[in-house]
C-alpha positions as CSV (number, residue, x, y, z in Angstrom):
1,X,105.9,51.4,137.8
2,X,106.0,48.1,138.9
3,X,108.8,46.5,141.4
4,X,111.2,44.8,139.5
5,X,112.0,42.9,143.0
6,X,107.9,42.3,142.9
7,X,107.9,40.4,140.1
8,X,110.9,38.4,140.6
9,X,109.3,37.3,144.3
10,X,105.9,36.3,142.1
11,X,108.6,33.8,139.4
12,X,110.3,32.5,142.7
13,X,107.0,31.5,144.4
14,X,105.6,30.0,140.9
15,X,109.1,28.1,140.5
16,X,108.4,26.6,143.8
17,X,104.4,25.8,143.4
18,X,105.7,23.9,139.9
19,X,108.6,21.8,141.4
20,X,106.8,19.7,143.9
21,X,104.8,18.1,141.8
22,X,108.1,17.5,139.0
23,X,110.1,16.5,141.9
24,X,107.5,13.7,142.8
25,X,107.2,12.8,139.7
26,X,110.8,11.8,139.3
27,X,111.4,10.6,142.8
28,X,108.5,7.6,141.4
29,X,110.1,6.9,138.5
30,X,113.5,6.6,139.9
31,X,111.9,3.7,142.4
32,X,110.2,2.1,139.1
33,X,113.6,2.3,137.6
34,X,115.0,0.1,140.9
35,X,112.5,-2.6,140.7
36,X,113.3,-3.7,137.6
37,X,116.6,-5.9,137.2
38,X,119.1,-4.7,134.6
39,X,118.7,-7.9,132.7
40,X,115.3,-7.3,132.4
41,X,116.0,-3.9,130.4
42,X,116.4,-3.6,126.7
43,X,120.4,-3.3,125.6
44,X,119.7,-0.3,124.0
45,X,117.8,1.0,127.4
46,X,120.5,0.4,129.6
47,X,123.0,3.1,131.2
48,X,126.2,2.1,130.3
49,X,127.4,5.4,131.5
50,X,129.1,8.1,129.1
51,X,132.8,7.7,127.4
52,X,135.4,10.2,128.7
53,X,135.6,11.7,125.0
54,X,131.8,12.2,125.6
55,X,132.4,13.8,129.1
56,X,134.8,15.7,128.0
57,X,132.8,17.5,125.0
58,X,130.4,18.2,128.0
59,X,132.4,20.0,130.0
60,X,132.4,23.8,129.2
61,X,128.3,22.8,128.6
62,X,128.3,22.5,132.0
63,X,130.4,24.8,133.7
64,X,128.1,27.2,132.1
65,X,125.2,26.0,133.7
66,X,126.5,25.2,136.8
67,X,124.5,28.6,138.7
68,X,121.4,27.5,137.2
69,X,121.5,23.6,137.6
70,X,122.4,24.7,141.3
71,X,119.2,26.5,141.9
72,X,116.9,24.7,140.2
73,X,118.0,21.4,142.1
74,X,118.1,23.8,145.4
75,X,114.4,24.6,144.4
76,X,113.6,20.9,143.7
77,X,115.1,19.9,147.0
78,X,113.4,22.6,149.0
79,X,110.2,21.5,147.8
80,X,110.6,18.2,148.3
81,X,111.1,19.0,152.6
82,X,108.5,21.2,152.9
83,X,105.0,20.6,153.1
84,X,102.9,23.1,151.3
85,X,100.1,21.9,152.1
86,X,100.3,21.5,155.7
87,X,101.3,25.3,156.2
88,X,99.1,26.9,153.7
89,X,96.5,25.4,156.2
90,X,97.7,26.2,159.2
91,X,98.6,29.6,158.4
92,X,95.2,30.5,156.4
93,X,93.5,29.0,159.9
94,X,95.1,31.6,162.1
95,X,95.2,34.6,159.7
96,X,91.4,33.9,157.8
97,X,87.8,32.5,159.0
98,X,85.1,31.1,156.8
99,X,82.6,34.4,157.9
100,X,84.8,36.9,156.6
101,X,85.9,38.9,160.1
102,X,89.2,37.9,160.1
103,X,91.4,37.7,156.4
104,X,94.8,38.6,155.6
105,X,95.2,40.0,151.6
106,X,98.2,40.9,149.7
107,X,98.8,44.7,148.7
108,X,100.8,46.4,146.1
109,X,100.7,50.0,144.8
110,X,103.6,51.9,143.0
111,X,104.3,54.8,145.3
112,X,104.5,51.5,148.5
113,X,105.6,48.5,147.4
114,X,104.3,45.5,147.9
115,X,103.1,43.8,151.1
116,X,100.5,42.2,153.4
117,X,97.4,43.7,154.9
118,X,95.5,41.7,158.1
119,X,92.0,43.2,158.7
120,X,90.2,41.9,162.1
121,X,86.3,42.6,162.5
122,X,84.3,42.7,165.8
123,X,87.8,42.5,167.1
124,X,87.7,43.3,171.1
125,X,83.8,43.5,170.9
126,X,80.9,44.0,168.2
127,X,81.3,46.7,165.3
128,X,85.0,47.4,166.2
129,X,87.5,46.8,163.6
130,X,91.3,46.2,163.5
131,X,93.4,46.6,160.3
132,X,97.5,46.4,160.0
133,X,99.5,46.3,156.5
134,X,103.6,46.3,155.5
135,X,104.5,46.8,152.9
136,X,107.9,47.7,151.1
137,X,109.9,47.9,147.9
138,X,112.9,49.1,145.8
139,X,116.1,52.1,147.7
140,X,114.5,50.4,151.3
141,X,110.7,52.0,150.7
142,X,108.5,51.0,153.6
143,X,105.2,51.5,154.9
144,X,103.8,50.6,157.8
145,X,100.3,51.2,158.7
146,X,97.4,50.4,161.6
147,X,94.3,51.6,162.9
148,X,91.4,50.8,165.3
149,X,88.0,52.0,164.8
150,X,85.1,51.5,166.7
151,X,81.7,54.0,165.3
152,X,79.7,53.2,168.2
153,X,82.3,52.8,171.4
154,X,80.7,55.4,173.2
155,X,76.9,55.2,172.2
156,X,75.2,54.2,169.3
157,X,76.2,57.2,167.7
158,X,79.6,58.7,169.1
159,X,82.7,55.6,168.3
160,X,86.6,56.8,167.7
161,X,89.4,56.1,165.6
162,X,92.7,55.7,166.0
163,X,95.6,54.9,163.3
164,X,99.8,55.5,163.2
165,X,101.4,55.4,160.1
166,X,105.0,55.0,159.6
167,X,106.5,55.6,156.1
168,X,110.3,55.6,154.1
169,X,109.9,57.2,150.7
170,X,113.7,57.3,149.5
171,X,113.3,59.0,145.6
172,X,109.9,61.3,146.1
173,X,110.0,63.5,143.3
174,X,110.5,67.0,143.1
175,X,110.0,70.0,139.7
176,X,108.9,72.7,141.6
177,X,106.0,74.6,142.7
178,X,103.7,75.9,140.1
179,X,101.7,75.0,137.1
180,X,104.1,75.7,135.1
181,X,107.2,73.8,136.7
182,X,109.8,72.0,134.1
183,X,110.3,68.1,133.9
184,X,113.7,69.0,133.2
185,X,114.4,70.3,136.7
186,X,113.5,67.3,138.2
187,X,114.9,66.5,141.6
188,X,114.4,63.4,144.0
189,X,114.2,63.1,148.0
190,X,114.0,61.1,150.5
191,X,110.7,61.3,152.8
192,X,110.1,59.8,156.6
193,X,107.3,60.3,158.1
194,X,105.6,58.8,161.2
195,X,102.1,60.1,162.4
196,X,99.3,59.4,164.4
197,X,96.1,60.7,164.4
198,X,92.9,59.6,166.9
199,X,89.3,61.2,165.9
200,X,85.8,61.0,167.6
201,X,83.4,60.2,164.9
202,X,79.5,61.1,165.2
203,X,76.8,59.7,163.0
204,X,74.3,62.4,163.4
205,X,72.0,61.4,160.8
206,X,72.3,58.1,157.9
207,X,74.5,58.0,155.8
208,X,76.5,60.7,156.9
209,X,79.7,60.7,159.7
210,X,81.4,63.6,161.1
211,X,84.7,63.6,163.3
212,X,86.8,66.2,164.6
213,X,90.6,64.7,165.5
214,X,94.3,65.5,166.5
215,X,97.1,64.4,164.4
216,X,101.2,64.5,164.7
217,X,103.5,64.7,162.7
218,X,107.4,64.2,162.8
219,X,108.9,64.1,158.9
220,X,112.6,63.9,158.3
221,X,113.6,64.8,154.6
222,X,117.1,63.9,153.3
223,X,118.9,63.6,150.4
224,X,117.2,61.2,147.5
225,X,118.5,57.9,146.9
226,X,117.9,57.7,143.0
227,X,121.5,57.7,141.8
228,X,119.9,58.6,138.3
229,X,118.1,62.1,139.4
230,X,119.8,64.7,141.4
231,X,119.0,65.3,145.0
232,X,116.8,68.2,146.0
233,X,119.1,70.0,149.1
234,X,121.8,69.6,146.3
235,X,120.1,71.2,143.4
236,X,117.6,73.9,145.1
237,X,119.9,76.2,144.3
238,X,120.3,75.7,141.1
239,X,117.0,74.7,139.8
240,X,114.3,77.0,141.6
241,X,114.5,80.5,142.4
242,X,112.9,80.7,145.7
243,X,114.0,78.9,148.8
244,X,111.9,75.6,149.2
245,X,110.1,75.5,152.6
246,X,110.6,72.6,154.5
247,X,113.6,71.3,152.8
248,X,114.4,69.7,156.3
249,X,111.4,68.5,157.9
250,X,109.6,69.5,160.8
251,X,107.3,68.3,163.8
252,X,104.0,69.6,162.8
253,X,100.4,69.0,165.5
254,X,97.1,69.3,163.6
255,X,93.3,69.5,164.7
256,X,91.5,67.9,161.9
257,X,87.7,67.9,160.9
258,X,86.0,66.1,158.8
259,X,82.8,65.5,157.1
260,X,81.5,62.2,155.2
261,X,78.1,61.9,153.1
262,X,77.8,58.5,151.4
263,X,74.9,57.6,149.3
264,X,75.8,54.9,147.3
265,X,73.9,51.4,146.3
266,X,76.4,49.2,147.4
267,X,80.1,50.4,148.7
268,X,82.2,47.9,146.2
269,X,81.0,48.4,143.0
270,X,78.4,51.3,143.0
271,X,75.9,51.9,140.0
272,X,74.3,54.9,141.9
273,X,74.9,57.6,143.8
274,X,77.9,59.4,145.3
275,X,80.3,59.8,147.9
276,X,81.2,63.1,149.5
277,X,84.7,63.8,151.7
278,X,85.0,67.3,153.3
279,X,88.2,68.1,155.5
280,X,89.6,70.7,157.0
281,X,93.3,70.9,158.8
282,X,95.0,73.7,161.0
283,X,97.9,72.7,161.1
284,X,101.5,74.7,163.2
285,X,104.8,73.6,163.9
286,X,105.6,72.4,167.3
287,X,108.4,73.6,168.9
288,X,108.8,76.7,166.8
289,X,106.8,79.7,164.9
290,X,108.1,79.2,161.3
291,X,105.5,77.0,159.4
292,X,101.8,76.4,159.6
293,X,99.2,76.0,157.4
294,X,95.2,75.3,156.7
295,X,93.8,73.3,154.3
296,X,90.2,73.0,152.8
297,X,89.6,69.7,150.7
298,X,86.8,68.5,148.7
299,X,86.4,65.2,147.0
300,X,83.5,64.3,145.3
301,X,83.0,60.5,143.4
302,X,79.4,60.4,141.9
303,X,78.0,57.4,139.8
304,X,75.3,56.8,137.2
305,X,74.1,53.8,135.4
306,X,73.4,54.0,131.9
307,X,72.2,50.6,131.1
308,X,73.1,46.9,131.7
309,X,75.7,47.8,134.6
310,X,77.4,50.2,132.3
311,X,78.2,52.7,134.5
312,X,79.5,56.9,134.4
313,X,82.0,57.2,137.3
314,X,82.6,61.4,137.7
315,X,85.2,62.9,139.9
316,X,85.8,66.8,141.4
317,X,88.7,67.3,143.7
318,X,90.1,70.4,144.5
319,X,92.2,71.7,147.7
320,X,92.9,74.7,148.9
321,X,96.1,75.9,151.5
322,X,96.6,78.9,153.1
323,X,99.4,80.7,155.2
324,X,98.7,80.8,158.8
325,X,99.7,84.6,159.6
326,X,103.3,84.9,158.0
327,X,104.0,81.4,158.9
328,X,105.1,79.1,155.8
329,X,103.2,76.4,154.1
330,X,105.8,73.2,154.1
331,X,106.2,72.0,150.4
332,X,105.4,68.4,150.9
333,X,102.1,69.3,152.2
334,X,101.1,71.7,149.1
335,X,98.3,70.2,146.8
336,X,99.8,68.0,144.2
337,X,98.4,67.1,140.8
338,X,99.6,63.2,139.9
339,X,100.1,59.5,140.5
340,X,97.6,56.5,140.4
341,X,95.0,58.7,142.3
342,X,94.6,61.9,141.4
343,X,95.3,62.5,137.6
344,X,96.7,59.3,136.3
345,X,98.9,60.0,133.5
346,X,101.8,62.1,135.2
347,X,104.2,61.3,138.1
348,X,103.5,61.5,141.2
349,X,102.4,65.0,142.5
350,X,104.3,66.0,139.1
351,X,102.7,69.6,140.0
352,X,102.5,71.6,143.4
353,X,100.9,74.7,144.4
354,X,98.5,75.8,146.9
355,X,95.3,75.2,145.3
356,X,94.3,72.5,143.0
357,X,91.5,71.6,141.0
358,X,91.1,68.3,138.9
359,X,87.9,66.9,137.5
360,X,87.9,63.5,135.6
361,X,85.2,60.6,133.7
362,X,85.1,56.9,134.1
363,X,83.4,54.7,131.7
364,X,83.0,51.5,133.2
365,X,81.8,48.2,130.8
366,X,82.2,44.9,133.0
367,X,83.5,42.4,130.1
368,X,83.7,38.8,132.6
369,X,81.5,38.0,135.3
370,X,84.3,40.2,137.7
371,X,86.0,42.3,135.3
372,X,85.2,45.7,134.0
373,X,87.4,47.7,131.3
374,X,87.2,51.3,132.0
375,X,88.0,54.5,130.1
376,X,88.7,57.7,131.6
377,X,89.7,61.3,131.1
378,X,90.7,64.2,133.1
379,X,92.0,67.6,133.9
380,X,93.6,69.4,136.3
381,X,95.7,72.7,137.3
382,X,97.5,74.1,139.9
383,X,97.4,77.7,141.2
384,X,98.9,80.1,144.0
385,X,95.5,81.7,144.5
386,X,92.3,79.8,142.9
387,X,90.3,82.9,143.6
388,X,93.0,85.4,141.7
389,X,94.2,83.2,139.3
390,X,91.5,81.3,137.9
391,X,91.3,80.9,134.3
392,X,90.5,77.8,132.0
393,X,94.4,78.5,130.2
394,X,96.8,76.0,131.1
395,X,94.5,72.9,132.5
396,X,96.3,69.5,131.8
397,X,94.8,66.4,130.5
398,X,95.1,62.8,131.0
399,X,93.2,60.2,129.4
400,X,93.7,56.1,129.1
401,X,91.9,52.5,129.7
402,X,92.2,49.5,131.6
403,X,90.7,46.3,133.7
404,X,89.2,46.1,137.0
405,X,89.1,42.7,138.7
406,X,86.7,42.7,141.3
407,X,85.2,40.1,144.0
408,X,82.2,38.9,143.8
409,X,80.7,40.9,146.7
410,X,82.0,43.9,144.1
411,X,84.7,45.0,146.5
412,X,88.2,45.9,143.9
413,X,90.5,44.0,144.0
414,X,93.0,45.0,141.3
415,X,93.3,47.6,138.8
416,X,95.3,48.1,135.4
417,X,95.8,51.2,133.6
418,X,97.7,52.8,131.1
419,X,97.6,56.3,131.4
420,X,98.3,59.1,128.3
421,X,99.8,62.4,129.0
422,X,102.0,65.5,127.5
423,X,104.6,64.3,128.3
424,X,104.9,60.5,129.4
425,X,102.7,57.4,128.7
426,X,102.7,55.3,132.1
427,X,101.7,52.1,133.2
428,X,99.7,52.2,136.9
429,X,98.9,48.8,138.5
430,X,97.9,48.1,142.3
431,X,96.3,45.5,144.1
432,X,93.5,45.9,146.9
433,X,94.7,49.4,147.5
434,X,91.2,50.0,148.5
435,X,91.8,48.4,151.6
436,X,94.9,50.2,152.8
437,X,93.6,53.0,154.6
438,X,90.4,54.5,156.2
């Protein structure tokens, strides 16, 4: 849902946009007022001031809106001293250039907060790129994120990439593991995580980019800080039968490899083809034999135009995670169904098991020049073993609409949904999320 402490930024900024101007305004009309000589003013124009009867009716009036005279005078006077103008320049001149390598955007998504991302092209030489965000939100959430890639540093086909991520989730959410965990036993934690991850990347053919990488780990879970939901370490117990894996965190090292096909018309707003993401992870604690895990993932986006930019968006994702040996898979890192990106209408990886599956439908319909409303629909289940368990029984569905403001080079900027499950209707908004990560 949105930030409360979002919005109430947004009212702030708007107050103080709308009060230079008023605060001119009067400021030249006060100096009017002086020019003229009181005998030049109509009697019934002039201030002969209030009587004390008149004052005295007036009081309680305005002891009560004392706070908010305060502020909005505070407000007037603060505009008033500072040149908007002036900085709006200066800063736009250091952070942005008219060619489009350098810009700075703001960000928003549910699950981050709100925040700033700074993107640098052809930033030490030709074809390398630089990109930073921070962001942060409600209970301290943070996020802090940055990465340098380069696809030809080495040869016109062999580049790197190199990002860190450092990240404060203080109320991740917690039913259980299975397709078939309760709302009821919901729990909340709090997750830290800071990683890093460098990758070769090789561009053996067009279109298509393959890197094999290392990546660390260090996670710190704690008790949740939603005073509303009870904590997980507290209620683990209680709620679930087995013992959770993980409940504590662990340093985890990972070799990574991964495959990208991408065969779209344009990368913003495609009307053909598709994009194809492969990975696989082997992943072991360090520093101790108890957990380790591999993962297979598959995400496929494909698009087809029907007519007059109307355009079929289809979506298959599914994971699979195995047990390394007899060594545990940690629960944060089992597949999870949920949120704004996979399987809109439920919380947040709402469900958790090894394997996944979700496949979804996006009717796009641009309305205004930039904006699109879509319609979608999907479904999705969990399982312990995809090959054992399959069976069409007990798939969830989500379905809902929205807008999608884009740029004029087709690149989203921010998306509006309202999203229909079983058992919650939610409201998803974010703001160039597309440009968060790699």
């Amino acid at each position: 849902m949105i930030s409360i402490r979002f919005c109430i930024s947004i009212f702030i900024v708007s107050l103080l946009l709308l009060s230079q101007p008023l605060a001119s305004q009067e400021k030249k009309e006060d100096e009017q007022d002086k020019d003229v000589p009181e005998e030049q003013i109509p009697v019934e124009e002039r201030d002969t001031g209030d009587s004390f009867i008149e004052n005295l009716g007036e009081l309680p009036g305005k002891i009560v809106t004392l706070p908010l005279t305060l502020f909005f005078k505070g407000v007037s006077k603060a505009s008033s001293v500072v040149d908007y103008n002036a900085i709006v320049l200066r800063v736009t001149d250091v952070l942005t250039n008219e060619d489009g390598t350098r810009k700075v955007r703001p960000i928003f998504t549910p699950l981050s907060g709100g925040g700033l991302i700074f993107v640098q092209r052809n930033f030490l030489k030709p074809g390398m790129s630089f990109r930073t965000s921070a962001s942060g939100g409600i209970r301290t959430r943070a996020n802090f994120y940055g990465s340098l890639r380069d696809p030809q540093l080495f040869s016109a086909r062999l580049g790197l990439h190199v990002e860190g991520l450092y990240q404060r989730l203080p109320d991740d959410d917690f039913f259980g593991i299975g397709n078939d965990s309760r709302r009821a036993n919901e729990t909340n934690y709090l997750h830290e995580e800071t990683y890093f991850m460098t990758e070769l990347l090789a561009k053996p053919v067009r279109n298509v980019i393959f890197s094999a990488g290392l990546s660390y780990s260090d996670v710190n879970i704690q008790r949740g800080r939603d005073p509303n939901k009870p904590s997980l370490q507290d209620s683990a117990d209680v709620f679930f039968d087995d013992p959770i894996p993980g409940l504590f965190g662990v340093r985890m090292g990972t070799f990574l490899f991964r495959l990208y096909r991408d065969t779209r018309d344009v990368t913003g707003n495609p009307n053909r083809g598709s994009e194809t993401y492969l990975t696989y992870e082997y992943a072991r604690e360090l520093g101790g034999s108890e957990f380790g895990y591999s993962k297979y993932t598959l995400d496929w986006k494909g698009y087809l135009e029907l007519f007059y930019r109307r355009v079929i968006a289809l979506r298959l994702h599914g994971e699979i995670t195995d047990n390394i040996g007899t060594r545990e898979i940690l629960f944060y890192r089992l597949g999870g169904l949920g949120g704004t990106d996979v399987f809109r209408g439920y919380r947040p990886t709402r469900f958790r098991d090894k394997d996944l599956v979700v496949a979804g439908a996006e009717y796009r319909y641009p309305i205004h020049g930039v904006i699109d409303m879509i319609f979608f629909f999907e479904e999705g289940r969990v399982f312990g073993d995809i090959f054992d368990q399959f069976t069409f029984k007990g798939f969830k569905r989500a379905f809902g609409g929205g807008l999608r403001l884009r740029k004029f080079d087709g690149n989203l900027v921010a998306v509006f949904e309202i999203a229909k499950s079983d058992e919650q209707l939610r409201l998803n908004f974010s703001l160039n999320k597309g440009l968060r990560r790699f």
